[in-house]
N, C-alpha and C positions, 0 to 999 in steps of 0.2 A: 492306071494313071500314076505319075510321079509323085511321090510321098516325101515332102520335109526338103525336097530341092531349094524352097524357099529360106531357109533357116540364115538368119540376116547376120545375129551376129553372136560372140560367143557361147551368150546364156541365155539370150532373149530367143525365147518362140515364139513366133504369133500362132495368137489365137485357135485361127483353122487348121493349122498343125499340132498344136497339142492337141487338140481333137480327134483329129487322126491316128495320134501318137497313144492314144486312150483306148481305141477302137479296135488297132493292134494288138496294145500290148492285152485286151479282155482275150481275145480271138486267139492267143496265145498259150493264152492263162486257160483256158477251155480244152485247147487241144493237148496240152500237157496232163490235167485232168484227166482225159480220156485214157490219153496213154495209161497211166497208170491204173485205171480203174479195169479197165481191160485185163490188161495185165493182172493185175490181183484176183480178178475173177477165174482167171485161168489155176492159179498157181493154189488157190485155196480147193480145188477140185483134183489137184495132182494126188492123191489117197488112193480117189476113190477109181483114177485113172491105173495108180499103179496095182489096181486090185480087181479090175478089167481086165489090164493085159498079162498080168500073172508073173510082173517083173521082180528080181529080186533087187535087192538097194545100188548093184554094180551094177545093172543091165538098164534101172531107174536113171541111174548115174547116167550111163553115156546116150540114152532116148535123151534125156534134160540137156545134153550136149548139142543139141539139135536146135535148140533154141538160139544160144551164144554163138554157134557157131555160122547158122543162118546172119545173124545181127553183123559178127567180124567180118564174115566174106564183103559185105554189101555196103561196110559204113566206107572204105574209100571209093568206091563208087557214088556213094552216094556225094559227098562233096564234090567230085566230078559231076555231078549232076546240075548238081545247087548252083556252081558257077555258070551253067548253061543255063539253064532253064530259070533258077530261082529259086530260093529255099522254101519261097510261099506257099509255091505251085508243088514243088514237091513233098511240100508236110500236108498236104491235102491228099494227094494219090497216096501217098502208103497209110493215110486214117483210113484211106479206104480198104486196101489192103488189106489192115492190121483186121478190122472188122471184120471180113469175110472168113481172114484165117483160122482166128478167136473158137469157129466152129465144128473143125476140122478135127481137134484132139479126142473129141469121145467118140467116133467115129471108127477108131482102129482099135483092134483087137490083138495087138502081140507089139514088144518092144520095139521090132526093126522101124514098123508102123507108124508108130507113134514118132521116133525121130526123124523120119522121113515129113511127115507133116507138120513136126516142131523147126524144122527149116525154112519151111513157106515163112510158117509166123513171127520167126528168128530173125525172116530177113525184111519183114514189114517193120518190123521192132527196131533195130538197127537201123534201117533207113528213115523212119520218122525221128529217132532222138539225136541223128545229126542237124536234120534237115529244123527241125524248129530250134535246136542249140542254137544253129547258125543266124536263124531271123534271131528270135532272143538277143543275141550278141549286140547284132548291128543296132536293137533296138536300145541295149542299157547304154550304148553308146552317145544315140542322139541325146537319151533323157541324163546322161552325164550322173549319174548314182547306183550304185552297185547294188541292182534291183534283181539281180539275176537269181537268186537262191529262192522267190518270191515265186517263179517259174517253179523249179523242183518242188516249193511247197504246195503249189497246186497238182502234181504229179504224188506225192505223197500223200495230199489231201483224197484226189482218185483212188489211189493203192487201198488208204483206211477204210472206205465206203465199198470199194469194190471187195475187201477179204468180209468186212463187215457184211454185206448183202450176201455174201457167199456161203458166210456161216449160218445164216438165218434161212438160207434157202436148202441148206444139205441136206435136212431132213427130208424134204418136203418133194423136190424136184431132183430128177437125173440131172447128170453132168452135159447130158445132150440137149436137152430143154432149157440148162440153165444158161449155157455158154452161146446157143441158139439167139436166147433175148439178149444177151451182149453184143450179139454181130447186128442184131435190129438197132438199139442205142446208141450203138458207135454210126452207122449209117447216119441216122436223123441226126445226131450231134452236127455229122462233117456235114450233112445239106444246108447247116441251118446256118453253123458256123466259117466255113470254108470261103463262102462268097468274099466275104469280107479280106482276107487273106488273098483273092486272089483279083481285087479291085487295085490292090497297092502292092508298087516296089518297095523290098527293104528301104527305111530312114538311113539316112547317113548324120553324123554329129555335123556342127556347123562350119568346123576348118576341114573338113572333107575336101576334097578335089573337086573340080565342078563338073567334070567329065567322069564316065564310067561311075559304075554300080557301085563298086565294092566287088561285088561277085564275078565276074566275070572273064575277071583276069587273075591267075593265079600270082601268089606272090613269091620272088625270090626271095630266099632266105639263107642270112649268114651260118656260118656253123655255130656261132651259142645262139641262136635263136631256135636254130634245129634243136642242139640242147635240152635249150628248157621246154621247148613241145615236149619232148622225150619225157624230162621232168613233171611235169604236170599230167602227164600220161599213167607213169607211173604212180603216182598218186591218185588217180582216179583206176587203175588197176585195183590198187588195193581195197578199192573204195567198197568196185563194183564186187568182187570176189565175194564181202561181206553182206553188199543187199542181196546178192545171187542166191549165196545160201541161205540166208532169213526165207527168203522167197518160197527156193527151192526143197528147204529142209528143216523148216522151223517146227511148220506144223505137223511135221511127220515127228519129230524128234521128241513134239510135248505128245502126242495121241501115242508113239510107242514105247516110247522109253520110259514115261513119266503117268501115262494110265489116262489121258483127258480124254473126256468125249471129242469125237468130230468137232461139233457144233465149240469149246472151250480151245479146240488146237485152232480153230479159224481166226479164234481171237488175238491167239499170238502175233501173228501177221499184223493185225489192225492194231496192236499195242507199239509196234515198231514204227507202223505205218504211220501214228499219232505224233508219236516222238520224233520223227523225222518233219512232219510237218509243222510242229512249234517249233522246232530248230530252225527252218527254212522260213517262218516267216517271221523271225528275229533274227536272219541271219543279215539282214542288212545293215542293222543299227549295230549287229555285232562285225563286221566285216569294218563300217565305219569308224568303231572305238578300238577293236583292236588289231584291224590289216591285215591279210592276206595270211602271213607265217603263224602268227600267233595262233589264229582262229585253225587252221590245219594242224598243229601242234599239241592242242587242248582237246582238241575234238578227236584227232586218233588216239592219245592216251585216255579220254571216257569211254570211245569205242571198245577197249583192249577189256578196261577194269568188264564194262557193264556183261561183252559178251563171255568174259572167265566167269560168272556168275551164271548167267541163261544158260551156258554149256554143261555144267558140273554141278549144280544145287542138284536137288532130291526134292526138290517143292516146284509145283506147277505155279503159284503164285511167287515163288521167289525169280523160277526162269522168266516168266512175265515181266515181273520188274527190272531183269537182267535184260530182255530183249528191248524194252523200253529205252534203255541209259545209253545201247546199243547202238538203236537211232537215232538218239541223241549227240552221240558223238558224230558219228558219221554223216548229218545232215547236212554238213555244206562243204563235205572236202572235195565232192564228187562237182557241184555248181561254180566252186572258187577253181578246179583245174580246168576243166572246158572255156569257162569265160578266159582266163588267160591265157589257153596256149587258143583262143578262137580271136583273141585281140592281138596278139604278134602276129597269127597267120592267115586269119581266113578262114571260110570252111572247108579247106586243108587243115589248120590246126585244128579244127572240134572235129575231122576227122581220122585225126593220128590221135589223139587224147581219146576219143570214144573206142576206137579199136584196139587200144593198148587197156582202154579200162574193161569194152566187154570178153580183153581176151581175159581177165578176170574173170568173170562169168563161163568164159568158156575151159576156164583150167577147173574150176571150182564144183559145180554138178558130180564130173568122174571123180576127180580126188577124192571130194568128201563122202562120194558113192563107195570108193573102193576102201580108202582108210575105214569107214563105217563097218563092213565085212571083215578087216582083219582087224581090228580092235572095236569101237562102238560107234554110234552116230556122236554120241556126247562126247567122247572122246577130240573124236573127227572135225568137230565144230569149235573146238579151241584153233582151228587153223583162223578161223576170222579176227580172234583177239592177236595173234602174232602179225598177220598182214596189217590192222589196223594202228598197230604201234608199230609197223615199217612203213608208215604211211607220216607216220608222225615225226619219225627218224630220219625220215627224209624232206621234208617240210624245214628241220632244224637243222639239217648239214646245208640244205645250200638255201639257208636264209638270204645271203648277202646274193648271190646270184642272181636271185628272183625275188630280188627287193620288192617293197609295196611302191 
């Protein structure tokens, strides 16, 4: 059924549409959760994965390629999708997806293995975080307030719970048992939450068109709006390059390099994951007082300091508070590029911005796999403080172009 057609005049909703517009944006806010909780369930098990398959940190390295690279291939498809079908319908099929894949990694026994099935779940990954970017979008549009980092906080809020359940179950359960009950919880989540998503077409704001979706027609675009897609892309590259390796190589880097138990390296993840989700659900009122540039600016120069700290200290509790300051900065440069280059384009924009961001991810696994081997992993992991202060560098050179 049609969602917020009704929208009468500027800033007035009635009633049965903010209603609607509530129901959404929950149904939203759920399936972003998932994602991430999923996700962190996964990546707090990568240890015990790489000591199954008998990988060393370069061969870890490009299996974990399997992931971003599943995600890049399928995120412009997947916008070609959204415009057909609907982003609803399609952030519903890849939760499904993403759930079944989720179980698939303890399953293989040797590297090729393992990136062979980190593709499947690479590409369920990538095609749900365009596909609800793009509802998200259309939705901060109707409610007219830049609610969008409130999303990613529910996605970080998943990340903290899911490394957190992760670390509390290491001891206890295989990586087979464990990642098994994720693909059961992602299931029940999408039966329960899904409906709802696929009752309603995306909202459109109230000076909308009164004809077509939004979605369904792709938009021409001038060459600076190509641009600043590009722009905003890059900024979410850098973004993503830095949660990649938190992810991908945090906990490996406090359990090897620095002596923590399992169950202490799982916690690093959820100390990031923390920090990114107070960033992200302050990041509206901060988005509000100090605009777009600002808030990209501030935020990759804390990224820089916090993670030269987490990368290079000799304290397990020092790198904690390093990876903390980490997510802290980095928590809303990744929500503030997608929402704008997803507000000039479409979901073509959150699918040129997502695939420039998880080609971060997908540059990020091997590099920091291979630099790791010929000099260290802590060494290697100072690459996230450089990206995140050319995230910031770039935010500040083309201030004026991509005004607030």
């Amino acid at each position: 059924m049609p969602l917020i057609n009704k929208l009468r005049s500027h800033n007035a909703v009635p009633d049965s549409a903010h209603s609607a517009l509530t129901r959404l944006r929950i149904a939203l806010t759920v399936f972003f959760a998932l994602d991430g909780f999923v996700f962190a369930g996964w990546v707090v098990r990568i240890p015990a994965i790489k000591q199954q398959t008998g990988a060393s940190a370069s061969t870890l390295g490009l299996a974990l390629l399997g992931v971003s690279a599943g995600a890049v291939v399928t995120m412009m498809l997947t916008g070609r999708l959204c415009r057909r079908y609907g982003s609803h319908q399609v952030t519903v099929v890849c939760a499904v997806l993403l759930s079944l894949s989720v179980a698939l990694p303890p399953l293989t026994h040797s590297a090729p293995a393992l990136g062979a099935v980190l593709l499947i779940f690479g590409a369920a990954y990538g095609g749900i975080n365009v596909a609800f970017n793009s509802a998200a979008i259309h939705l901060v549009a109707a409610l007219r307030r830049p609610i969008m980092p409130s999303f990613h906080a529910a996605f970080s809020l998943g990340g903290m719970i899911g490394a957190g359940l992760g670390g509390l179950v290491a001891g206890h359960l295989s990586p087979t048992r464990h990642l098994l009950g994720l693909t059961v919880i992602g299931l029940i989540v999408t039966a329960l939450t899904g409906p709802t998503l696929l009752r309603h077409d995306p909202p459109r704001p109230p000076d909308a068109p009164r004809h077509g979706s939004g979605e369904g027609t792709p938009r021409r675009l001038d060459r600076r709006t190509r641009g600043l897609v590009i722009v905003f892309g890059m900024i979410a590259l850098c973004t993503a390059y830095g949660e990649g390796a938190m992810a991908d190589w945090g906990a490996l880097h406090l359990e090897q390099d620095l002596g923590a138990s399992p169950g202490l390296a799982a916690v690093g993840y959820s100390c990031f994951a923390l920090a990114m989700t107070v960033g992200r659900l302050t990041g509206t009122v901060l988005l509000e007082r100090l605009g777009r540039t600002r808030t990209v600016v501030a935020g990759g120069a804390t990224a820089a300091a916090g993670m030269l700290l987490g990368s290079l200290t000799p304290s397990v509790w020092a790198a904690l508070i390093g990876f903390a300051v980490t997510g802290l900065g980095l928590a809303n440069l990744f929500p503030v590029a997608v929402e704008r280059a997803g507000t000039l384009a479409g979901p073509s924009g959150v699918a040129t911005a997502s695939t420039l961001g998880y080609g971060g991810m997908l540059l990020g696994p091997p590099a920091i796999g291979f630099m790791a081997d010929w000099f260290s992993l802590s060494t290697a992991l100072t690459s996230v403080a450089a990206l995140a202060a050319a995230a910031a560098l770039i935010g500040f050179v083309t201030r004026h172009a991509a005004a607030d």
